[in-house]
C-alpha positions in Angstrom: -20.2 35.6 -20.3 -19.8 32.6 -22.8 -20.2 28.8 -21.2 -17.2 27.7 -22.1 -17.5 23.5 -23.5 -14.1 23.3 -24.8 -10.4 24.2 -24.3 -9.7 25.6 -27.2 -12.6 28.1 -27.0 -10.9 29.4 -23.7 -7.7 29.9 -24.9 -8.7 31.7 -28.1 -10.8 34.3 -26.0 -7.7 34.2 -23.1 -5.7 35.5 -26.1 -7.8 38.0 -28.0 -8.2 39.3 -24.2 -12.1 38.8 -24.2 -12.1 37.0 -21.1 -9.3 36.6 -17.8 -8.5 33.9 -15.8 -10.2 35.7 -13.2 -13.7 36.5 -15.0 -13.8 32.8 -15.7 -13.2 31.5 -12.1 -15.7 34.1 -11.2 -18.2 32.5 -13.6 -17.5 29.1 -12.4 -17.8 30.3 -8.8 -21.6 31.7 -9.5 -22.5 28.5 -11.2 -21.2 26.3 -8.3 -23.6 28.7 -6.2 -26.1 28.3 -8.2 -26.3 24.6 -8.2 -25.6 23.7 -4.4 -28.2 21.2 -4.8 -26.4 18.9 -7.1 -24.3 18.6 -4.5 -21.3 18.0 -6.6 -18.7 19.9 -4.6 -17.7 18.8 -0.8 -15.2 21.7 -0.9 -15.4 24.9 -3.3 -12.0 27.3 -3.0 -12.7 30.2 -3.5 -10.1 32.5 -2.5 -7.3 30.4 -3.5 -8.9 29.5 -7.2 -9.1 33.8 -6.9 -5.3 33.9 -6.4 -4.4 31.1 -8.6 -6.5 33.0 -11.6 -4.7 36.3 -10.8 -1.3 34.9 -10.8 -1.9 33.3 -13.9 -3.0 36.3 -15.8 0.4 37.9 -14.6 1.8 35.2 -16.4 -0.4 35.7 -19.4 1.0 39.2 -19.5 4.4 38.5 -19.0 4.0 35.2 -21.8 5.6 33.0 -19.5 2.2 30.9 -19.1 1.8 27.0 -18.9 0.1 24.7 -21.4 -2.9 24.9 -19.5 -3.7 28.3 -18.8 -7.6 29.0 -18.4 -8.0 25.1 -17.3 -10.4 25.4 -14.6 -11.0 22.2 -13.1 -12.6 20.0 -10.3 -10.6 17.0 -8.2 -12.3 14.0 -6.9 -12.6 13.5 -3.1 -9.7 10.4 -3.4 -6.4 13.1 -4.7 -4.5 14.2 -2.3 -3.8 18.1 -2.3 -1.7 19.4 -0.1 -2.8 21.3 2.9 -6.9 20.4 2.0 -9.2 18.5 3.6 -9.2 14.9 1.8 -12.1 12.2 3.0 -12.6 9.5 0.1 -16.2 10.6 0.8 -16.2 8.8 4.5 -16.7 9.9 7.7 -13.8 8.2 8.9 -11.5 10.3 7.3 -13.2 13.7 8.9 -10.7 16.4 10.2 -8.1 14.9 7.8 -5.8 17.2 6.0 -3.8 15.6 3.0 0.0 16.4 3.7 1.0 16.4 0.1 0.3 16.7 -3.4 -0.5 13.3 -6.1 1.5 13.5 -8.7 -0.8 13.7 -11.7 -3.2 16.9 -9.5 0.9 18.4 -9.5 1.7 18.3 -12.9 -1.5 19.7 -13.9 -1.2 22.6 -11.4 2.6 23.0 -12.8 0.7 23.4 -16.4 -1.3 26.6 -14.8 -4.5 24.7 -14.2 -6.4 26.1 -11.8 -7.8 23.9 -9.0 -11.9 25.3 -8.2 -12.7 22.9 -5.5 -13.2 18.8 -4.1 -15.8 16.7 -5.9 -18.0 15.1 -4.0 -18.2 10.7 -4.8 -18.9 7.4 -3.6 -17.3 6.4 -0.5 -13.8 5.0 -0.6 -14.8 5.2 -4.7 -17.1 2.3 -4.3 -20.4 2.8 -5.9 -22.1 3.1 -9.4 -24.4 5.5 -8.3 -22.3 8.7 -6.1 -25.6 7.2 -3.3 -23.1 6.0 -1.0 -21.1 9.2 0.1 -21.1 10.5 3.6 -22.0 14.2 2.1 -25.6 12.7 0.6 -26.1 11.8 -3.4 -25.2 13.8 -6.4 -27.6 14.6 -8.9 -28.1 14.4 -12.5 -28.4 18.3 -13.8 -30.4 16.6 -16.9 -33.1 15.3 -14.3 -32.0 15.6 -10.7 -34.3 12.5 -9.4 -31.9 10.3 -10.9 -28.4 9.3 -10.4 -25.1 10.9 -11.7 -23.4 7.4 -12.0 -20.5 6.7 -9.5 -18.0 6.7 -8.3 -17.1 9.8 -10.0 -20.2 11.4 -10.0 -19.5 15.1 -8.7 -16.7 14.8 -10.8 -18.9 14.2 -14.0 -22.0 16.5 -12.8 -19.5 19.7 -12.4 -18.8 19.2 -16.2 -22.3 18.0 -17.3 -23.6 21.3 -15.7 -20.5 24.0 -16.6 -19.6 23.6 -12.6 -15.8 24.0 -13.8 -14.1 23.0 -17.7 -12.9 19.6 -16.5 -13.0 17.4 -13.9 -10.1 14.5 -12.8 -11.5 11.5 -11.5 -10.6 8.0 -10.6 -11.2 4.6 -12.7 -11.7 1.0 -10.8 -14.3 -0.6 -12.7 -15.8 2.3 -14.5 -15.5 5.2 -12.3 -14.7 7.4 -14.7 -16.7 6.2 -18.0 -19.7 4.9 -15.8 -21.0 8.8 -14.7 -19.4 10.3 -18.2 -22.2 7.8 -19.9 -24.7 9.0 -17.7 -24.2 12.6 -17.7 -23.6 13.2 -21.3 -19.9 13.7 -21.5 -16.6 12.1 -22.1 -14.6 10.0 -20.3 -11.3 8.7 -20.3 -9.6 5.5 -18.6 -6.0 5.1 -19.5 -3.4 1.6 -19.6 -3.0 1.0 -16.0 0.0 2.4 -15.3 0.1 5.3 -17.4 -0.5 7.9 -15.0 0.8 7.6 -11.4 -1.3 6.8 -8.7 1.0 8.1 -6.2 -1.7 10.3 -3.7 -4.5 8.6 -4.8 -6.4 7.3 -2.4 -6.6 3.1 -2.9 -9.4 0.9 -3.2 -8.1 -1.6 -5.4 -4.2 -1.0 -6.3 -4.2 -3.6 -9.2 -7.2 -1.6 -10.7 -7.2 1.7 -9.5 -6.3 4.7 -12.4 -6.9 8.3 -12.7 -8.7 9.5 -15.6 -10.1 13.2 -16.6 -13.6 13.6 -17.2 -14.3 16.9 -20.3 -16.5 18.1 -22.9 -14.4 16.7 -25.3 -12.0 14.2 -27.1 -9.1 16.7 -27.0 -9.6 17.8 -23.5 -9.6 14.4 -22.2 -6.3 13.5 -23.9 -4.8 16.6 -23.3 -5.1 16.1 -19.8 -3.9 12.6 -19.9 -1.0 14.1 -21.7 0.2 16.4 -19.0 -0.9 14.0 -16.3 0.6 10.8 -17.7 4.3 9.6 -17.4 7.2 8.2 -14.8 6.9 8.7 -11.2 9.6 7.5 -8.8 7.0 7.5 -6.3 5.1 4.9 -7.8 6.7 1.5 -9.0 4.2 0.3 -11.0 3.7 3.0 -13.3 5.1 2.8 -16.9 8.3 4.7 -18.5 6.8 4.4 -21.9 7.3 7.5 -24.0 3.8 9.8 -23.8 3.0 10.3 -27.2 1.0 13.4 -28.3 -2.3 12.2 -27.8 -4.2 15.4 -27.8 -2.6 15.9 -31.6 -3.7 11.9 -32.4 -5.0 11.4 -35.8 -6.8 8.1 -37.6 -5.6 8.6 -41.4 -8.4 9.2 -43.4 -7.6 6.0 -45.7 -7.0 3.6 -43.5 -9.9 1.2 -42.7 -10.0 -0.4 -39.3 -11.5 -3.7 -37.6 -13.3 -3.0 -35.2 -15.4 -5.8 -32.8 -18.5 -4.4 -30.8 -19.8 -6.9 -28.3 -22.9 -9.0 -29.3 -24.7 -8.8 -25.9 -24.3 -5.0 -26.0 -26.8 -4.5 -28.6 -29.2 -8.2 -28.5 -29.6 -8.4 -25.3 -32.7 -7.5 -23.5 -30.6 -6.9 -20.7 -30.2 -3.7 -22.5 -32.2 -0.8 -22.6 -34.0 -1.4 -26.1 -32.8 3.1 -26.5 -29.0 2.2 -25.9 -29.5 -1.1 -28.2 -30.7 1.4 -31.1 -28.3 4.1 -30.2 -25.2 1.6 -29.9 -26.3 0.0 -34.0 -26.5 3.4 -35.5 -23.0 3.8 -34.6 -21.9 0.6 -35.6 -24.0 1.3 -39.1 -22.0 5.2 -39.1 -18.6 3.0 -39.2 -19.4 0.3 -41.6 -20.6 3.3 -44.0 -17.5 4.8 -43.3 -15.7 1.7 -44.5 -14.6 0.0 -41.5 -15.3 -4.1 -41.0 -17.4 -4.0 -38.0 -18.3 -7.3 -36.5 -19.7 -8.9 -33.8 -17.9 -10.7 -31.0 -18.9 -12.8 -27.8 -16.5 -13.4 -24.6 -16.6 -16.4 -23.6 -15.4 -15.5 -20.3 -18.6 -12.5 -19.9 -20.3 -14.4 -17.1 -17.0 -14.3 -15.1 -16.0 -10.6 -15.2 -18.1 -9.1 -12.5 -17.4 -12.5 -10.7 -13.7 -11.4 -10.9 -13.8 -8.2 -10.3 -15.8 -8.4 -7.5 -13.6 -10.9 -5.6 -11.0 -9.2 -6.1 -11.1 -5.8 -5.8 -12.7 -5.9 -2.5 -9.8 -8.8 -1.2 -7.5 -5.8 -2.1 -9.8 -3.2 -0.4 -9.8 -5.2 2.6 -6.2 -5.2 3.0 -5.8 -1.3 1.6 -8.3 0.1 4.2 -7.2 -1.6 7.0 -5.0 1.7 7.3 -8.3 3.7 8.8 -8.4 2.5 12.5 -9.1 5.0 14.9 -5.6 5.7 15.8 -3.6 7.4 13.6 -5.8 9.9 11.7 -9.4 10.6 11.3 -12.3 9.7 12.8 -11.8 8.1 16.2 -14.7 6.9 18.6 -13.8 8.3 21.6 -16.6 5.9 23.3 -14.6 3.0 23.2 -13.2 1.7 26.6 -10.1 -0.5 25.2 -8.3 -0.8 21.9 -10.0 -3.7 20.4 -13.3 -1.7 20.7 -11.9 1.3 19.9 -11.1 -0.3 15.8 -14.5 -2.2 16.1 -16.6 1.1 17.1 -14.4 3.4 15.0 -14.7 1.1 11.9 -18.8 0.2 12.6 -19.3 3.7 12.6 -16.7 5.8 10.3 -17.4 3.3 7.4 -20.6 3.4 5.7 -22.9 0.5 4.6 -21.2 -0.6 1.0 -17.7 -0.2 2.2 -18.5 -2.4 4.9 -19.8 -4.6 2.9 -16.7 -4.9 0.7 -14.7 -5.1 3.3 -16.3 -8.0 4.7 -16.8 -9.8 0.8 -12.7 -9.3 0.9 -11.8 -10.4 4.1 -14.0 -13.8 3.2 -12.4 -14.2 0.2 -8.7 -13.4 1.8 -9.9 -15.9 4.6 -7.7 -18.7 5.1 -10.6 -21.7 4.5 -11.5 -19.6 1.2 -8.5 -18.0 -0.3 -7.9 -20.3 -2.4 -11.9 -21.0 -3.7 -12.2 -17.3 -4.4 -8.9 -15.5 -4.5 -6.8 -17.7 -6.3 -9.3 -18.8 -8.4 -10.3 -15.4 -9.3 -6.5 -14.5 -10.3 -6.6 -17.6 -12.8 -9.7 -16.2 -14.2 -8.6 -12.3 -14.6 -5.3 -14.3 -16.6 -7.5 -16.0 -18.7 -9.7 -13.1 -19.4 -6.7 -11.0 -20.2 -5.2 -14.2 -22.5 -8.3 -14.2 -24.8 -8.6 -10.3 -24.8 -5.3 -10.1 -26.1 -6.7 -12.4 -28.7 -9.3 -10.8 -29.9 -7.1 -7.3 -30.0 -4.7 -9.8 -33.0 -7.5 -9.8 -34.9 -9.4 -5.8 -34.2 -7.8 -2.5 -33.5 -10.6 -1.6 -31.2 -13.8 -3.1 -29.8 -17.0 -1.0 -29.0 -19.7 -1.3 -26.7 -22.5 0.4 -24.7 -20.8 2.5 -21.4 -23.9 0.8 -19.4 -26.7 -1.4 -20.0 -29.0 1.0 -18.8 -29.6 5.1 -18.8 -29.4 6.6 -15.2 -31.7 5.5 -12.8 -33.4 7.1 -10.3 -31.8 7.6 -6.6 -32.9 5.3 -4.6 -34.3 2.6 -6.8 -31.6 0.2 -6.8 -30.9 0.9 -2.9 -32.0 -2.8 -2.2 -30.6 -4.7 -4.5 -26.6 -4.2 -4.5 -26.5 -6.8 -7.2 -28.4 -4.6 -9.6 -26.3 -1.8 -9.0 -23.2 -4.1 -9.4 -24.8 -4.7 -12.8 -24.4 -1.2 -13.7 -20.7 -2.0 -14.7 -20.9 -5.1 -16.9 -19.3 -3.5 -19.4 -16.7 -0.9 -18.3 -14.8 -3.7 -15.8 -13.2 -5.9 -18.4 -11.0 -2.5 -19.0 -10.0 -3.0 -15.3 -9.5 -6.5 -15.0 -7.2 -6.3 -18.3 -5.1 -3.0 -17.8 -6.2 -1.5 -21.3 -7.5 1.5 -22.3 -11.0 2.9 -22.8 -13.3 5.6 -23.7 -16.8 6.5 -22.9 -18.5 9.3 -25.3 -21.7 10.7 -25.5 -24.0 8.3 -28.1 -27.9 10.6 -28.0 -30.2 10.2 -25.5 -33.0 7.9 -24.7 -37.3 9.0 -25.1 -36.7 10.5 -21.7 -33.7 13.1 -22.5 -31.5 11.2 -20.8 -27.6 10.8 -21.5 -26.0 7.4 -23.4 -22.9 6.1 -24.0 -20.9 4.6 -26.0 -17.5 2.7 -25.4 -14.2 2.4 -26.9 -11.4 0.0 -26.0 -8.0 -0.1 -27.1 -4.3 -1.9 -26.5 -2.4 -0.5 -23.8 -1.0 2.6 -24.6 -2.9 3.1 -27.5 -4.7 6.2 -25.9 -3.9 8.5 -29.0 -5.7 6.4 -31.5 -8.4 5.7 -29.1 -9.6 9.5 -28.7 -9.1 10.1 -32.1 -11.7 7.8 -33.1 -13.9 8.9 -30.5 -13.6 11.8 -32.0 -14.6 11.1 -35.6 -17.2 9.1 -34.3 -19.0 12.2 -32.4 -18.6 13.9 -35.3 -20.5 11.4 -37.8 
């Protein structure tokens, strides 16, 4: 059978009746087998994704099918499914069976997508590397010594490696476009509030958004499309119309102004192959007859510093939920209550959540809130400020994904810094709310994946994956 790489293949074959539902969930199925040992699945279903298919070709047959019929994808290990295990990647959430369905994971299974299995990711979504999940590392199908990227790395290894079409991951600080960099394909994270987070597990509410990981442009905003919209379960999502963003197009006369960050190709902080990679698409534009031109943040040094202090303040408070008591892992060892949360928490969390945890709970502290917390609010208003000035003056501004290609498991282990490095570019998208795209930009000497980002206005999604599009296609 044909590897399927887009949607639009699938569909043409579904209705020429080359291929069923079922024949491609058996496909996907063989290939999960066959690569146990990326370990990009924590759960595979494979009775139910049997049913699902077979229901849906009755449905093909009858012409009463969804939008996404033949969508065969892949959940991260934070979207709660009704009825299936759901552990954030932790141990403290063993035995724990989610009790309903998110909202974004329901509308895509209303559309006739068809749910293959749980992908496996950084714990609590915390990582840049998938190292620090309780079921071991992913790894890169391109070379698997080296990291997927994190936190949605199974998520972004199932489509690198034809595991399943699509995958539907979650966004913090680059959770979604950090492993779509690595592993070759696209990634999408939408204006905060554009799709509801309602059954998504939290790690930083303020940040947190789910994005879909795909093959291509269209896929990705297709399934922002179906996912996206007004939730009464979730307050902060937006009512904005959803526009047609799979359907977006760029006119072919209109010239755009576009910034690309300075750093991202004159640093030597960069690898000198993403450098390279990142001015031939900045030369493919100005070709094209766009005014590209070069920008510097003055606030740069202070976005990890922000995001840092804050997101794990707000994962302090959010995982307080996982105690012992209620649900989960529980160490029975304990002889009174206040041990039982000490033990339970020592043990069920693993070594970077607890670091976070402990980063946020300093930073919440009453002798330090205001030093760090406050502060760091101040500065995420004034980062947002002068982004908002630079978008009066460009439509969109372009960068590398990550400074560096993926690295090899293990190697940045020690230094937690280095890791938190990893995301210098893709957090300023989370610290502002806005838009922004990761797609594939060559590879380095060594084969491996890089890529290249896209930011936009909020709710300017459309225009974004359209010229992502044109740009992969220069």
């Amino acid at each position: 059978m044909t590897l399927y790489r887009s949607f639009s293949a699938v569909q043409t074959d579904l209705q020429s009746g080359i291929v069923t539902c079922r024949q491609l969930v058996e496909q996907y199925l063989d290939r999960i087998a066959e690569h146990q040992h990326l370990n990009a699945f924590t759960d595979v279903y494979t009775d139910e994704s049997r049913q699902q298919a077979d229901a849906i070709d009755q449905k093909i047959s009858k012409g009463t099918a969804g939008r996404l019929v033949g969508m065969v994808i892949g959940i991260k290990d934070v979207l709660s499914y009704a009825n299936h295990p759901l552990r954030a990647g932790s141990k403290i959430l063993d035995g724990f069976t989610a009790q309903f369905t998110a909202t974004a994971i329901q509308r895509l299974i209303d559309a006739d997508a068809i749910i293959i299995g749980r992908q496996n990711c950084d714990e609590f979504a915390m990582g840049s590397a998938n190292e620090n999940s309780a079921f071991g590392p992913v790894r890169n199908a391109v070379d698997t010594s080296r990291v997927p990227g994190g936190s949605s790395g199974g998520s972004a290894v199932a489509v690198q490696a034809g595991l399943c079409l699509a995958s539907i991951g979650s966004d913090t600080g680059g959770s979604v476009r950090q492993p779509a960099a690595f592993c070759g394909v696209v990634g999408l994270k939408p204006t905060y509030g554009r799709i509801s987070r309602w059954g998504l597990v939290a790690y930083a509410s303020s940040f947190d958004c789910i994005g879909p990981i795909a093959n291509t442009t269209h896929d990705a905003a297709l399934l922002l499309e179906v996912m996206a919209g007004h939730d009464e379960f979730d307050s902060t999502v937006s009512s904005q119309p959803i526009a047609e963003y799979s359907r977006a197009k760029l006119p072919d006369n209109k010239k755009l102004r576009i910034a690309y960050l300075r750093d991202g190709v004159e640093s030597t902080g960069v690898d000198t192959s993403i450098r390279q990679a990142t001015q031939r698409s900045i030369d493919a534009l100005r070709n094209a007859g766009h005014t590209v031109e070069p920008v510097q943040l003055s606030l740069v040094n202070s976005l990890l510093p922000v995001y840092y202090i804050l997101t794990t303040a707000e994962a302090s408070s959010n995982l307080s939920r996982f105690d012992g008591v209620r649900y989960g892992y529980r160490d029975k060892s304990a002889p009174e209550l206040l041990a039982l949360y000490k033990q339970t928490r020592t043990t069920g969390f693993g070594a970077e959540v607890r670091r976070r945890i402990l980063l946020g709970t300093f930073a919440l502290s009453a002798s330090y809130y205001d030093a760090y917390y406050t502060k760091a609010q101040q500065v995420r208003r004034l980062i947002r400020e002068e982004t908002e000035r630079l978008f009066a003056q460009y439509d969109f501004l372009l960068s590398p994904t990550t400074p560096t290609t993926a690295f090899a498991i293990g190697e940045k282990n020690d230094d937690p810094l280095q890791q938190f490095l990893a995301d210098i570019f893709t957090v300023q998208a989370n610290v502002v709310g806005y838009p922004a795209l990761s797609i594939p930009n060559g590879t380095d000497e060594n084969g491996l994946p890089i890529g290249l980002q896209l930011m936009a206005p909020p709710f300017r999604e459309g225009e974004l994956v359209a010229l992502g599009e044109r740009i992969m296609n220069y």
